[in-house]
Each structure stands twice: as structure tokens, then as C-alpha cells.
C-alpha positions in Angstrom: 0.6 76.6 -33.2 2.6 77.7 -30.2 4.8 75.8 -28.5 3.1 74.0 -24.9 4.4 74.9 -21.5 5.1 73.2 -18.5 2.4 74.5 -16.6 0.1 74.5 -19.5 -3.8 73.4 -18.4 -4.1 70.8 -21.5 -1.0 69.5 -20.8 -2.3 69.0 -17.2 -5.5 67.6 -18.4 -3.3 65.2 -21.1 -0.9 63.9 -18.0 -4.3 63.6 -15.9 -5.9 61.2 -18.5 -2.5 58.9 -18.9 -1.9 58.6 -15.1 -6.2 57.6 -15.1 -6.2 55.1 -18.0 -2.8 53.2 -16.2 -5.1 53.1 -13.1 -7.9 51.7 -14.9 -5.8 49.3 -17.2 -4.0 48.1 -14.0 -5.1 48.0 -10.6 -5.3 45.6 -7.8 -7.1 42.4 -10.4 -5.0 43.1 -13.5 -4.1 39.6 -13.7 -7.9 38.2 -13.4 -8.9 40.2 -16.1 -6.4 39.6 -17.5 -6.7 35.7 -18.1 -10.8 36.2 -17.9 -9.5 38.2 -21.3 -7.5 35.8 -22.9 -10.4 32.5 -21.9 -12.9 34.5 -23.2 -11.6 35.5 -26.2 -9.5 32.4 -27.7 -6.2 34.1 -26.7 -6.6 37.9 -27.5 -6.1 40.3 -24.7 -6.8 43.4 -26.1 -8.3 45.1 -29.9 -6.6 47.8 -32.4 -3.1 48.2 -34.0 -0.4 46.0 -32.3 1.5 49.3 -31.2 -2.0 50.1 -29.3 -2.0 46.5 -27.7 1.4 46.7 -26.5 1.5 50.0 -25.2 -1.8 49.2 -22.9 0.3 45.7 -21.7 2.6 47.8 -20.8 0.0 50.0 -19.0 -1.5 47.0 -17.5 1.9 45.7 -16.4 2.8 49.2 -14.6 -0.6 48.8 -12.8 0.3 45.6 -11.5 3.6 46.2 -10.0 3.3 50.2 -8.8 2.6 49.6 -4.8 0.2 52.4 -3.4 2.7 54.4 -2.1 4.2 55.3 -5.4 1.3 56.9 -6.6 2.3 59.5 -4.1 5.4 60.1 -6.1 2.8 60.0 -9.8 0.7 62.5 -7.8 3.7 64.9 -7.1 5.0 64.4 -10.5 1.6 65.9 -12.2 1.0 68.5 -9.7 5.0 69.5 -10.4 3.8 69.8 -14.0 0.8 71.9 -13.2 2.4 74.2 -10.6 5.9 74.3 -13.1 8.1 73.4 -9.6 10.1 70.7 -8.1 8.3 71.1 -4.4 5.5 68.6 -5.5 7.7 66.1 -6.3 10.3 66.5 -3.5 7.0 66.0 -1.0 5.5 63.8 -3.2 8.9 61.0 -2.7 8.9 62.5 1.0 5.5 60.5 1.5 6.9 57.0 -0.3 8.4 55.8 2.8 5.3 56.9 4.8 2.8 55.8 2.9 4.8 52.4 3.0 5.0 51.8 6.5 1.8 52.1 6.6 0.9 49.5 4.1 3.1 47.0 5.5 1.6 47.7 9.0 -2.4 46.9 7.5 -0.6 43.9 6.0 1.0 42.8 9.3 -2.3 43.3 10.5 -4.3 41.5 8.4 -1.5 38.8 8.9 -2.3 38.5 12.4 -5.9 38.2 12.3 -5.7 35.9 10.0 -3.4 33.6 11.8 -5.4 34.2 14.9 -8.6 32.9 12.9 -6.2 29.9 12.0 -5.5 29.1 15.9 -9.4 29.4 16.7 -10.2 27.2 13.5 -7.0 24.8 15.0 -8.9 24.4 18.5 -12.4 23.3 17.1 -10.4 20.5 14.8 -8.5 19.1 17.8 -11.7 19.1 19.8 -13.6 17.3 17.0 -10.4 14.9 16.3 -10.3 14.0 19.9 -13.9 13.7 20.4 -13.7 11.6 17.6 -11.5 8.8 19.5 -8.4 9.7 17.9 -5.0 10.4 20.8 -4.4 13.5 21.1 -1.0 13.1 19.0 -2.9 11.7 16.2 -5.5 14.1 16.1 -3.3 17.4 16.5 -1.6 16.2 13.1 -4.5 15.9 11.4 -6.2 19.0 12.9 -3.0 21.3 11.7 -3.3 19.9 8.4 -6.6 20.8 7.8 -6.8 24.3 9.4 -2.8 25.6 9.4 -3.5 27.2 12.5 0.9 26.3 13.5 1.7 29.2 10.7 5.6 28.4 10.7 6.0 26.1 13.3 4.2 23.2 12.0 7.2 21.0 11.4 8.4 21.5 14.6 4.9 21.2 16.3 4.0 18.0 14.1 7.5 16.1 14.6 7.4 16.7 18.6 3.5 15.1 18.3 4.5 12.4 16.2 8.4 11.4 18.1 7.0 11.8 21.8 8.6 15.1 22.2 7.8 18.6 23.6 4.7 19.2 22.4 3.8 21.9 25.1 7.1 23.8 24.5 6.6 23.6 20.8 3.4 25.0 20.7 4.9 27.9 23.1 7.4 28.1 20.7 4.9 28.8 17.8 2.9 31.1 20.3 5.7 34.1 19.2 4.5 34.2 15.8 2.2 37.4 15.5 -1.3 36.5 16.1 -1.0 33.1 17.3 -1.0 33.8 21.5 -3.9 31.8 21.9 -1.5 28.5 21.0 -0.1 29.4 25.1 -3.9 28.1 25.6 -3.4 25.2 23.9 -0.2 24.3 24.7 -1.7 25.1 28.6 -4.6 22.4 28.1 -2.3 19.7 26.2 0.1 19.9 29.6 -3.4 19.5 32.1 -5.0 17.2 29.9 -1.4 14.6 29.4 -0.2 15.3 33.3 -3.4 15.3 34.5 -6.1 13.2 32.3 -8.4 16.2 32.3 -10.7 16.2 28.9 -8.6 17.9 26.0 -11.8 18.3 24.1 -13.3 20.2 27.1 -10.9 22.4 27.6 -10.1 23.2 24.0 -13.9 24.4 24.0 -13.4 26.8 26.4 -10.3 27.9 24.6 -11.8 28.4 21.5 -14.9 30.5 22.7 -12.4 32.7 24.6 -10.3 33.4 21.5 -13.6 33.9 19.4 -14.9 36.5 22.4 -11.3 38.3 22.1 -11.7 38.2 18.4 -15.3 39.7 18.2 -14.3 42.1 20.9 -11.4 43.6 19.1 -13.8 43.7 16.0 -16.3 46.0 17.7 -13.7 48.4 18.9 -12.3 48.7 15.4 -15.9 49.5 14.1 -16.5 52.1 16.7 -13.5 53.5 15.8 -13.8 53.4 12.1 -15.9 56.9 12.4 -13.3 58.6 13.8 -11.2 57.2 11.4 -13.4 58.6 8.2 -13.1 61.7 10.1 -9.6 62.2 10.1 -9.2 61.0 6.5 -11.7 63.6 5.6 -10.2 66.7 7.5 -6.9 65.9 6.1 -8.0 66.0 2.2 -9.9 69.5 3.1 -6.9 71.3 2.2 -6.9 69.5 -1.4 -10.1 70.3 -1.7 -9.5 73.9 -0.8 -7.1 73.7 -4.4 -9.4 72.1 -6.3 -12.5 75.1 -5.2 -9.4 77.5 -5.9 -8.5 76.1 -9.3 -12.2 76.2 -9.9 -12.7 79.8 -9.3 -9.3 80.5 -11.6 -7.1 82.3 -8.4 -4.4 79.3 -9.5 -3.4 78.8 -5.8 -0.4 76.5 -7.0 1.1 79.3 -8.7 0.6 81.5 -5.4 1.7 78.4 -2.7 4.4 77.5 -4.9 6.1 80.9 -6.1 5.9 82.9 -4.1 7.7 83.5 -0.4 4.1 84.2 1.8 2.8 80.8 -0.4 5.6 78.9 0.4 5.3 79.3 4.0 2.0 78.8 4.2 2.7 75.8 2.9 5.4 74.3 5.1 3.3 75.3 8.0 -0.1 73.9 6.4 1.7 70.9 6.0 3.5 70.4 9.4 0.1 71.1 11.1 -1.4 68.7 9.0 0.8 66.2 9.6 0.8 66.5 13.3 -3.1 66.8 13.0 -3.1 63.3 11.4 -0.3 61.9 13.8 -2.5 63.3 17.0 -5.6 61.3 15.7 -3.6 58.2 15.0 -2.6 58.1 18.2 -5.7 58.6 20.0 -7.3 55.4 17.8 -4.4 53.4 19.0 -4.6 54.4 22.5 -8.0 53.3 22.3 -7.6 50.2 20.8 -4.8 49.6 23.4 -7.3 50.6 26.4 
């Protein structure tokens, strides 16, 4: 039997099927299955030799702790063993740090939102806490404990209820957090309502259907804007399926792109049009969600 190449199909196919049975051993719920394993069957996570059990833990463990944007890195790697060339995998750790900024911007995201659910929540517990007969001291403390709207602040917000301090700069304070503005509207009505005896619970009303009309608001834009999204995602993996259709047909348009001099350029210029293509609609959806 001869010996295998680098850029041998099977060997492709081989690499294909590891990288496939990490991402189905792993993934985002590893650790639920995980235990759902063990409770349902007396202790035993997995069946076969013990060399087959510990080499799928290991799989499982990888899954767990490889963030997304590595397995643009995994990716580069096999197409590097297909195409028998290090350009894969130089673009493939080129599009780590990418891929990571923009995970931690969706998570920043989804911070915010959910803190600025927590301040809307945090309104409609006052409300009810005050309505309730409680002072308005007493029932901020028990509203922040039961919905966490303060995020980080909460000491500071809770001892300035609770001492007779600032309790309108504090929650101004807590305002900077990402997500939690609407506290400026609280921290507005607790200063009218103490300096002025208008109804805290009135005005936190107001406050909280405001917020709620922002939220639902900026929740429509993203959904009309979620089609444009699709859009771009879908022009941008054309190319990829262009390789795929190639590969198909057996031209082997990785051996063309990456060795030869006409491939290689079409391939730095395919790729700095794509990613100005994808940087052009990114910013169009943001201007958008700014207007």
C-alpha cells in the first residue's frame, strides 16, 4: 500500500470526520449531556474499551472549551491539508481575532438587553412595593432583590436607601453601566417624588412603559433588519460554495487558487472584496439601527 499524501482526498475525508465527531461530542450543552449521561446511567458516561471512553472525554472536553472563533483556525488547518499549503492556515488564524470581537460584541449585546430588561422589571417592583404601603427606601431594597435590575451598583444603591444617603446620585451612578440608562428615569422620579411628594408609583409607571416602548422598538428594527442580515451572510459563503461546485466537478480549484501565481491573486483580491463587501453591509445595518 502506498504511502498517503498531504493533499490526499481520504486523508481529507479522515480529518473531515474527526474535526465532525469533536463538534458533535462537544458543543455548546456538553456539560448537560453530560450529567443527563451520568444520572441516567448509574455513573457511566460513555460505552466500549476504556481507551474509546477516554479519547471521546477528551473530544467532549475540546468541544467544551474551543470558543467559535477557533474553529476558524480547525477550518484553515483541514483546508491546508487538502490544498497541501500554509495560506489556509495563515488566513484561517488571521480570522481568530475577527471572529472574536465579534463574539464579545453579541455578548455585550445580549448583556445590555438583559440588564435593560432588569431596569424595566426593577420599575414595576418599586411601583408594586410602593403601592403596596411600603417607603420608598424600604421598598427599593426589596424591589432590587427580587429583580437585580442595579447590575453592579446594588451595594452602593441599597446602602444610600438604607443610611439616608444619595439615592438619586447613586442610581445615576449605576445609570453608566451598559444597558441600564433608564435608571436616569428612576433616579429623575425618586428626586420629584422625595422633593416634591409627587406619586413615586405613578411616575415609575410611566417610566416603565417608556423603557418597554424603547425596548419593543429597538426589537422591530432588529427584525427588519435581520433579512438583510441573512443576505449578507449568504453572499459572503457564495465563494465557498463556488469551491465546493468546483471540487464537485473535479477542476480542484484549491490546487489552482493556491499554487499557482494568477490563483493566488485571485485570491487576495476575492478576499479583500469580500471583506470590504461584508464591512459595507455591516455598516449600513448599524447606521440603521443608529437612525
Amino acid at each position: 500500500m502506498g504511502e498517503i499524501s498531504a493533499g490526499d482526498p481520504a486523508m481529507g475525508a479522515a480529518l473531515v470526520c474527526v474535526a465532525a465527531a469533536a463538534w458533535l461530542t462537544g458543543g455548546p450543552r456538553c456539560g448537560a449531556r453530560r450529567a443527563r449521561l451520568l444520572l441516567a446511567g448509574g455513573g457511566t458516561a460513555g460505552t466500549g474499551p476504556p481507551a474509546g471512553r477516554r479519547i471521546v472525554g477528551e473530544l467532549r472536553r475540546l468541544g467544551c472549551r474551543l470558543r467559535g472563533e477557533w474553529w476558524s483556525l480547525a477550518a484553515g488547518l483541514v483546508l491546508a491539508l487538502l490544498g497541501a499549503s500554509v495560506v489556509p492556515v495563515v488566513a484561517g488564524a488571521a480570522g481568530v481575532p475577527v471572529l472574536r470581537r465579534l463574539r464579545l460584541a453579541r455578548e455585550a449585546r445580549r448583556a445590555r438587553e438583559r440588564r435593560g430588561d432588569a431596569v424595566i422589571a426593577l420599575c414595576g417592583a418599586l411601583a408594586g412595593e410602593v403601592r403596596a404601603g411600603r417607603q420608598p427606601g424600604e421598598a427599593l431594597l426589596w424591589a432590587a432583590r427580587d429583580s437585580g435590575g442595579l447590575g453592579e451598583a446594588q451595594a452602593t444603591v441599597l446602602a444610600a436607601a438604607r443610611f439616608g444617603g444619595d439615592v438619586p446620585g447613586a442610581l445615576a451612578g449605576a445609570a453608566r453601566q451598559p444597558g441600564a440608562e433608564g435608571l436616569l428615569g428612576l433616579a429623575a422620579c425618586w428626586r420629584v417624588a422625595v422633593d416634591q411628594g409627587a406619586g413615586l408609583a405613578t411616575g415609575l409607571d410611566r417610566l416603565g412603559a417608556a423603557l418597554r416602548a424603547e425596548r419593543d422598538q429597538h426589537a422591530d428594527m432588529r427584525a427588519q433588519l435581520a433579512g438583510a442580515r441573512a443576505t449578507a451572510v449568504m453572499l459572503a459563503a457564495l465563494p465557498a460554495l463556488g469551491l465546493l461546485l468546483g471540487t464537485a466537478m473535479g477542476a480542484d480549484p484549491l490546487h489552482v487558487l493556491l499554487h499557482s501565481g494568477a490563483g493566488l491573486g485571485c485570491l487576495l483580491v476575492g478576499g479583500l472584496l469580500e471583506t470590504a463587501g461584508l464591512w459595507w453591509s455591516a455598516r449600513i445595518v448599524r447606521a440603521a439601527e443608529a437612525a
